[in-house]
N, C-alpha and C positions, 0 to 999 in steps of 0.2 A: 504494500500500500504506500502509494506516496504521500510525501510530507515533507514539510519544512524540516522536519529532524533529521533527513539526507543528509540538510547544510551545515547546520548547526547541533548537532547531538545532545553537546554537553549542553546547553539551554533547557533541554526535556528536564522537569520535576522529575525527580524519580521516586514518588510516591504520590499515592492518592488520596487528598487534604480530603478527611473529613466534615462534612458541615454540623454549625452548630446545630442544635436541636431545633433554631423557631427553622429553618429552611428545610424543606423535604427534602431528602437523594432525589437526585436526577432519574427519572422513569422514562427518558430517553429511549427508545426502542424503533429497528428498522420494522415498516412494514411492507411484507413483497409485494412485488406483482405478479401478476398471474401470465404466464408466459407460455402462449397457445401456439401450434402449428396447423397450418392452412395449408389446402393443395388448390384452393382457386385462386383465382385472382383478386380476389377483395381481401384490403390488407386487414391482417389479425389485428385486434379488438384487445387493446391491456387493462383489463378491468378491474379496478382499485375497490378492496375490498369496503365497506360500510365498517366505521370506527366508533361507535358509540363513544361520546363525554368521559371521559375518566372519572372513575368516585370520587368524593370526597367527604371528610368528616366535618368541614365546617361550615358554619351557616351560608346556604345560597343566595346572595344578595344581587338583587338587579342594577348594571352599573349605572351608576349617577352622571349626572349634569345633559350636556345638551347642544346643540350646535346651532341654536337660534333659526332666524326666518333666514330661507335659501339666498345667498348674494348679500344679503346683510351682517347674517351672524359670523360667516367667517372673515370680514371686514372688521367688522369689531373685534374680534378675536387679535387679529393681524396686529390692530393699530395698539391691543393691551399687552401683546408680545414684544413688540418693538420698541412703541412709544411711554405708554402711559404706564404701565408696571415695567417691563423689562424680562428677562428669559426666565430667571429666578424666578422674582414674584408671582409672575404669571402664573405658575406651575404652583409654588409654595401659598397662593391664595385659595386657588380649587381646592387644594387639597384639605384647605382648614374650611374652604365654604361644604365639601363634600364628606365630611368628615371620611375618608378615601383615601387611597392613594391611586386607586383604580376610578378611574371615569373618563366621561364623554367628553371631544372637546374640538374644535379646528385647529388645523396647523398652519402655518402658512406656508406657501403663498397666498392660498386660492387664488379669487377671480381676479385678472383672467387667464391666468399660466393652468393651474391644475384646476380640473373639471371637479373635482373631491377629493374636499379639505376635511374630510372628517374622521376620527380618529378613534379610537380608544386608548387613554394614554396608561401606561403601566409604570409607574415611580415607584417601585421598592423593589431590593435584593432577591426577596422570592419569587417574584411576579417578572421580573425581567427575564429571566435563563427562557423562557419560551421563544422569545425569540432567534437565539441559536438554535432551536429544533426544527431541523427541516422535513420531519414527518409531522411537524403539525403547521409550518408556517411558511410562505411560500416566499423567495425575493426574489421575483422576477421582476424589475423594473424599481426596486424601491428605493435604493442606493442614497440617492437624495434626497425619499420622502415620498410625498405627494404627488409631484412632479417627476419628470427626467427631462433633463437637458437636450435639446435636437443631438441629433448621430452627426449632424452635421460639425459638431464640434469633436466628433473621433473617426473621421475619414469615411462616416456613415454606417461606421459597426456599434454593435450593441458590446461594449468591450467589458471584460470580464467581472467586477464590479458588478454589473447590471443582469447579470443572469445566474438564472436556481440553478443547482447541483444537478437536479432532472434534467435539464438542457444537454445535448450531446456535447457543444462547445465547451462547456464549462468545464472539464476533464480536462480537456486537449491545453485549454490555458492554463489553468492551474498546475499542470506538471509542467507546463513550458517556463512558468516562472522557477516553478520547483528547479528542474534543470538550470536555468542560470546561477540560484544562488547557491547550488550543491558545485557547478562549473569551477566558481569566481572565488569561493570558501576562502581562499588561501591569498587572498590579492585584499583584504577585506579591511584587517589589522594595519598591516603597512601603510597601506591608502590615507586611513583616517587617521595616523597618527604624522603625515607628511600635508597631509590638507589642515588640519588643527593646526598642525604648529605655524601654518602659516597666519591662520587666523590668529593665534593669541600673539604674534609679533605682531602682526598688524595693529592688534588694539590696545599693546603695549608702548608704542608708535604714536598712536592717537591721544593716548591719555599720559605723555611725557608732553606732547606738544601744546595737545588742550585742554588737562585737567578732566576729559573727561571723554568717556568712547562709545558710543551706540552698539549693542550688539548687535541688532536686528539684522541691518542689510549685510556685513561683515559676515554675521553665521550661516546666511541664507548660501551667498559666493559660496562660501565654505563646505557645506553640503551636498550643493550642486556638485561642484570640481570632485569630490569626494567620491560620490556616487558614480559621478560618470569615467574616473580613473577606476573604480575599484568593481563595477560591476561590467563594464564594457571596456574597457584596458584604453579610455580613449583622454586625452586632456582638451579641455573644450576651449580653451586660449588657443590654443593651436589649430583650430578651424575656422571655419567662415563663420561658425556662434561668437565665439571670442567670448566674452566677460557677459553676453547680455540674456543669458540662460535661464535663470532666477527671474528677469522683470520678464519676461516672454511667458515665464510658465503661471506668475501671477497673475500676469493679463488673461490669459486663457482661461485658470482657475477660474474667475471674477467672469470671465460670462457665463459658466456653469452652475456658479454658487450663490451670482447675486441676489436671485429672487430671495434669498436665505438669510442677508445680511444685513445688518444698518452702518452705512458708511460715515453714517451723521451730516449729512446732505438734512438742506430744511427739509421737514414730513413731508408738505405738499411735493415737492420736485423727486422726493427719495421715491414716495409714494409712487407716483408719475412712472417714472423712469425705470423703476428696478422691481418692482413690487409686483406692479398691473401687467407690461408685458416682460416679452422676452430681449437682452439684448442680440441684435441682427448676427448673427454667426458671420455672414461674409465678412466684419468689421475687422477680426480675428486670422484670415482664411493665410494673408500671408506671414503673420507672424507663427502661424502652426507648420506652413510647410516651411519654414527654416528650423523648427526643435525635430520635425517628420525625418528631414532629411539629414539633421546629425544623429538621429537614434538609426538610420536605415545604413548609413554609411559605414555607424562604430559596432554594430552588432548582427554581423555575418554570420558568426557561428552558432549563434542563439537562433535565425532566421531557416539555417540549414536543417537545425532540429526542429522546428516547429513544421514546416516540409515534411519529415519523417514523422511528425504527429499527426500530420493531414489537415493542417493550417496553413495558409497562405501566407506568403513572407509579405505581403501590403497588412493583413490584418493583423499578423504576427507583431508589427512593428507598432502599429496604432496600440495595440495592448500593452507592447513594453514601456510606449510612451507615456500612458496613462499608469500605469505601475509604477516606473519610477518619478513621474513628476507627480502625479496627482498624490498618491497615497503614500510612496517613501519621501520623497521633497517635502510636500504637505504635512506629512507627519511630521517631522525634524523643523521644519519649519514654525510649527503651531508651540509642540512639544520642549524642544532644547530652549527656549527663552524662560518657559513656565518651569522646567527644570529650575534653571537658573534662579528664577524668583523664589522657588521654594526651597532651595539649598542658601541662598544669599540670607532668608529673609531669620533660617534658622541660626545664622552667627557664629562665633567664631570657633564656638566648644565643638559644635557639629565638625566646624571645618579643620579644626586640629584632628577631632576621632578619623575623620575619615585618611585624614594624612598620614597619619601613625600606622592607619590598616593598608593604605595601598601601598607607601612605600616599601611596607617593611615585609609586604607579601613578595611584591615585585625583585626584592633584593633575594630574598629567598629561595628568587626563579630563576636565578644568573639575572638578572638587571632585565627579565626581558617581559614585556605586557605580550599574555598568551589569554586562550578563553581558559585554560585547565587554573591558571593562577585567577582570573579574575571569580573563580567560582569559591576559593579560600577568602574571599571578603564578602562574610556576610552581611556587614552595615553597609557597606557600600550596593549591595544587590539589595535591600532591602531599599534607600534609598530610590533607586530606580522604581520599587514595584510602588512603592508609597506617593511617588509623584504620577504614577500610571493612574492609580487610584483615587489620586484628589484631584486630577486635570487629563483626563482622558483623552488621545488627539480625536478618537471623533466622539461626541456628545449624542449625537441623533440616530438611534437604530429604527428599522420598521422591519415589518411584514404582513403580510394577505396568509388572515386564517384560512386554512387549506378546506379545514371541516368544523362544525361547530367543536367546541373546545370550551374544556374548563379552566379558567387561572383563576390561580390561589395565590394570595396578599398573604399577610401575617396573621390579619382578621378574620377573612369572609374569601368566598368563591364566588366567581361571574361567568356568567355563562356571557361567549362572545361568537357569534354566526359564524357558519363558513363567508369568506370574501370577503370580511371587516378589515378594515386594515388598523394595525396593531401598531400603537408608538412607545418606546421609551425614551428616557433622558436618562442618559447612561451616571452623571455624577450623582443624579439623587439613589441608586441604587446602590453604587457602590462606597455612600456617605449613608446609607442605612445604618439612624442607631440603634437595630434592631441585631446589627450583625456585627458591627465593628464600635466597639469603646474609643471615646472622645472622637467620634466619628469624623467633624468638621474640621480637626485639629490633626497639622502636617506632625507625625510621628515618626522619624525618620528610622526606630529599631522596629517596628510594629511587625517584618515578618523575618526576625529575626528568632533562630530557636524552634522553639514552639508554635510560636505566630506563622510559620510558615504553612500551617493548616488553614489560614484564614485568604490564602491564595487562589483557593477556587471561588473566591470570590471578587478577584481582580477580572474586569469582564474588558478593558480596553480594546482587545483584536476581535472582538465579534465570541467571545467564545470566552471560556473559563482559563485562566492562565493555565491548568491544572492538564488542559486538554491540548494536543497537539491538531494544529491544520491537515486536512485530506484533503481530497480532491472528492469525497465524498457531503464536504461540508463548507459553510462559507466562513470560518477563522481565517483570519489575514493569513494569507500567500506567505509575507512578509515575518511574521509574528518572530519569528526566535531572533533576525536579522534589528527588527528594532529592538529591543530588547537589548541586542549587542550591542548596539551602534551607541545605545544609550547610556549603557555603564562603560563603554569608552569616554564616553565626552566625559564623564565624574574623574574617570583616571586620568588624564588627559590634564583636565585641569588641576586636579589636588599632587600630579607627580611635578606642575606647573609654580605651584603658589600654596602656601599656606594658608591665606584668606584672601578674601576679596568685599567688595564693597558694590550695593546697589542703590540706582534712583528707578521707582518703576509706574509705567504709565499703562495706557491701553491703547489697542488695535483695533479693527473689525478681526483681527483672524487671534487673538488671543493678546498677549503680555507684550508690554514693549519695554528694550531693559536699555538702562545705559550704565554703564561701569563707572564710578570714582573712583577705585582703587584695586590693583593689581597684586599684594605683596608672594613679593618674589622665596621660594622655598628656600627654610633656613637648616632643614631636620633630616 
C-alpha cells in the first residue's frame, strides 16, 4: 500500500494513541462493492450496499439553527463572518446561541459564486474525525468548500485536491506524489539547511542595517528556492522564473481563495469585487504559464513516471504545480511565521530548552542534522505538533454525507441526510477543552512522554497524526514531509541563535512577523 511512509518512515508514530474516554474509537470501517460479471454488453451495475445510521447511546437531538430566507440569509451570514463578528465569533456565538457545537448555518461565499451555502457545521474533537471517513463522507469537489474554483485556473483539470479516493484518478496522483517524495528523500535535508541559511543571513543583514527585519517575504523566497532545489533538483534564479516564484504563486492562490478572504478593502468594494463574483481567470493565464513551464521543464522524471501511471505529462504537471505551490508553499507559507509567533511569543526559557536539546542531540550525531537525530528531541517535536494544533495550515474541512449518518458531539447525536454537506473549523476541534487541558494555551511539552497519546488528536493533514496517508484516503500527500520541513526550520534556527525577538501583526493568509533581534549562539 502506498504512503507517505515510503518517504519519510521514521515520521510514522509507532504506536496507536489511545483516546480519552469522552471521544469514541474510531469505527472506521471499508464497505465493499459488489463486483459482478457481465457477458452482454450493458456495462455491470456496482451496487452499494444500504448502511443503516450507526447506534448510539446518546440522546438524539435535531441539529439547531438555520440558514434564513434563500439569497438573504446566506448574505447575512457572509457579512457576520467577515465583517461584523469575525471567523471566531461567528462560530463561538452559534455555539453559545445553540447551546451546540453541532448546527445549521451558511458558509460563505454564497451568492453568486456557490449555488449552496448551506452547511452543517461540526466544532468539536469528537464530531470532526467524520470527516476523514471516506465511507461515510464524500470530497468530490469540496476542497474549498462551497464553491470550486474554475479548472480554468489548473490547465482545466480537476487536480488532485479536488477528487474522492473512489475516483480512478485519485490513485494515479496520489502515488505520483508518493513517488516524488520517496524519489527526492535524500536531497531534502541539505536543501533546507542551504536555503535557510540563506535566509537567516539575509535577515541578519537586515536587522544590522535596520534595526529591524520582516520575515514574511524573506521566508516565502526561502521556501520557494527550497522546495524547488530539493524536490525537482532545479534552482529557480537560474531560469527564466528568476526570484519572482512566491509573488506568481500568491497571485494565482488569490484568484482561487478570494471569495474566502477579507483583504480589508472597504465592505462595499471587498463585497463587490471578491465576494459576489469570481475573479476573471484569463487575468492570471500568463503568469501560470511561466510557474506551468518551470514545473514542466524541472521535472522530467516525475512526468516519465506518471506516463507509466497512465497520467499524462500536461496533467501530471498541472498536479505537481498545485502540490507544490498551493499546498507545500501555502502550507510553509501560512505555517512557519505562526510557528514563529508561537515559539517567539513563548520566550527565552523555551528558547534556551530547546537549544540545550538540539544542540547537544546534534553533537551526539557527529555535528550532523539527520531525521534519526531529530527524532531524540522530544521538546522540540513536541513543539512542532503543539503549533500544528493551535494554528492549523488549513482551518476549513468539508464533505457530502455519502448516506444518512449519525454524528456524535460530546453531548447528543444528529442525525444528518445523505448529500448534506458537512463543515468543520478544524482549530475549535483540536482547542476542544473537552480533550486537551489548558486547551487555548501554547504548551510547548504537551506531547511530550505521555502526552504523546493525545496525538491522534492533532487532525492538521486531513486525518489523525496517528494515521498515515494512502492513496486509499484523503490525509495530505505531503503529511510526514511537512512535519519534516517543520522541525527543521526549529533546528535550523535554535543551532542558529539562542533567542530571538518578535513584533507581530496580521495578514489575510495568517501572522505577519518582523524580527528585532537575532542573538547569535553562545552554548
Amino acid at each position: 500500500m502506498a504512503s507517505a511512509s515510503l518517504a519519510f518512515p521514521s515520521l510514522q508514530p509507532k504506536f496507536q494513541s489511545p483516546r480519552r474516554s469522552s471521544p469514541r474509537p474510531s469505527t472506521r470501517r471499508i464497505i465493499p462493492c459488489t463486483i459482478s460479471a457481465s457477458v452482454s454488453e450493458t456495462p455491470p451495475v456496482s451496487v452499494q450496499p444500504v448502511v443503516p445510521p450507526e447506534p448510539t447511546k446518546l440522546p438524539i437531538r435535531k441539529v439547531p439553527g438555520g440558514y434564513g430566507l434563500p439569497f438573504i440569509g446566506p448574505i447575512i451570514d457572509r457579512l457576520d463572518y467577515f465583517y461584523k463578528q469575525g471567523r471566531e465569533e461567528f462560530f463561538k456565538s452559534r455555539i453559545q446561541k445553540y447551546q451546540s457545537t453541532v448546527f445549521r448555518v451558511n458558509m460563505p461565499p454564497g451568492p453568486f459564486i456557490a449555488s449552496d451555502s448551506r452547511v452543517v457545521a461540526i466544532l468539536d474533537g469528537k464530531s470532526f474525525p467524520v470527516l476523514f471517513d471516506v465511507t461515510k463522507v464524500e470530497k468530490k469537489d469540496v476542497f474549498t468548500g462551497t464553491y470550486m474554483p474554475s479548472t480554468e485556473l489548473t490547465g482545466g483539470y480537476r487536480v488532485l485536491s479536488y477528487l474522492d479516493p473512489s475516483e480512478p484518478s485519485h490513485g494515479k496522483l496520489k502515488r505520483l506524489l508518493f513517488f516524488l517524495l520517496k524519489s527526492r528523500r535524500d536531497h531534502v535535508i541539505p536543501e533546507f539547511h542551504s536555503s535557510y541559511a540563506e535566509l537567516f543571513g539575509g535577515l541578519e543583514n537586515e536587522l544590522a542595517t535596520k534595526g529591524k527585519a520582516a520575515f514574511g517575504d524573506a521566508s516565502d523566497q526561502a521556501a520557494f528556492n527550497f522546495l524547488a532545489r530539493a524536490l525537482y533538483g532545479a534552482n529557480p534564479a537560474e531560469t527564466k522564473l528568476g526570484l519572482n516564484g512566491p509573488k506568481l504563486v500568491q497571485k494565482w492562490v488569490l484568484f482561487q481563495l478570494a471569495p474566502l478572504l477579507a483583504l480589508g478593502l472597504p465592505v462595499a468594494l471587498e463585497e463587490l469585487l471578491i465576494h459576489t463574483v469570481r475573479l476573471p481567470s484569463f487575468l492570471i493565464k500568463a503568469d501560470y504559464k511561466i510557474l506551468y513551464d518551470f514545473f514542466y521543464e524541472s521535472s522530467g522524471f516525475v512526468l516519465d513516471e506518471a506516463e507509466r501511471l497512465g497520467v499524462s505529462r500536461d496533467e501530471a504537471c498541472h498536479n505537481l504545480l498545485f502540490a507544490t505551490c498551493f499546498n507545500s508553499f501555502g502550507g510553509m507559507k501560512f505555517f512557519f511565521p505562526s510557528m514563529i509567533k508561537l515559539i517567539g511569543r513563548a520566550g527565552v526559557k523555551l528558547h534556551t530548552q530547546l537549544g540545550q536539546e538540539i544542540r547537544s542531540v546534534i553533537r551526539s550525531n557527529g555535528g550532523k542534522v539527520t531525521m534519526a537525530a531529530m527524532e531524540q528531541m522530544p521538546l522540540m517535536k513536541s513543539v512542532v505538533y503543539e503549533s500544528l494544533r493551535i494554528e492549523p495550515p488549513v482551518a476549513l474541512q468539508y464533505g457530502r454525507a455519502k448516506r444518512d449518518l449519525i454524528i456524535e458531539s460530546h453531548d447528543a447525536a444528529f442525525k444528518v441526510k445523505e448529500g448534506e454537506m458537512i463543515f468543520g473549523y478544524q482549530p475549535f476541534a483540536t482547542k476542544d477543552p473537552k480533550i486537551f487541558d489548558r486547551a487555548e494555551e501554547f504548551v510547548p511539552d504537551r506531547f511530550v512522554g505521555d502526552g504523546e497519546r493525545l496525538l491522534s488528536h492533532v487532525l492538521w493533514s486531513n486525518g489523525p497524526e496517528t494515521e498515515a496517508s494512502t492513496v486509499e484516503n484523503k490525509q495530505c500527500a505531503g503529511k510526514d514531509f511537512v512535519v519534516l520541513v517543520s522541525r527543521l526550520l526549529v533546528v535550523e534556527l535554535f543551532l542558529r541563535y539562542d533567542s530571538f525577538e518578535i513584533e507581530i501583526g496580521t495578514s489575510a493568509l495568517g501572522a505577519s512577523i518582523t524580527l528585532t533581534s537575532l542573538q547569535r549562539a553562545t552554548f
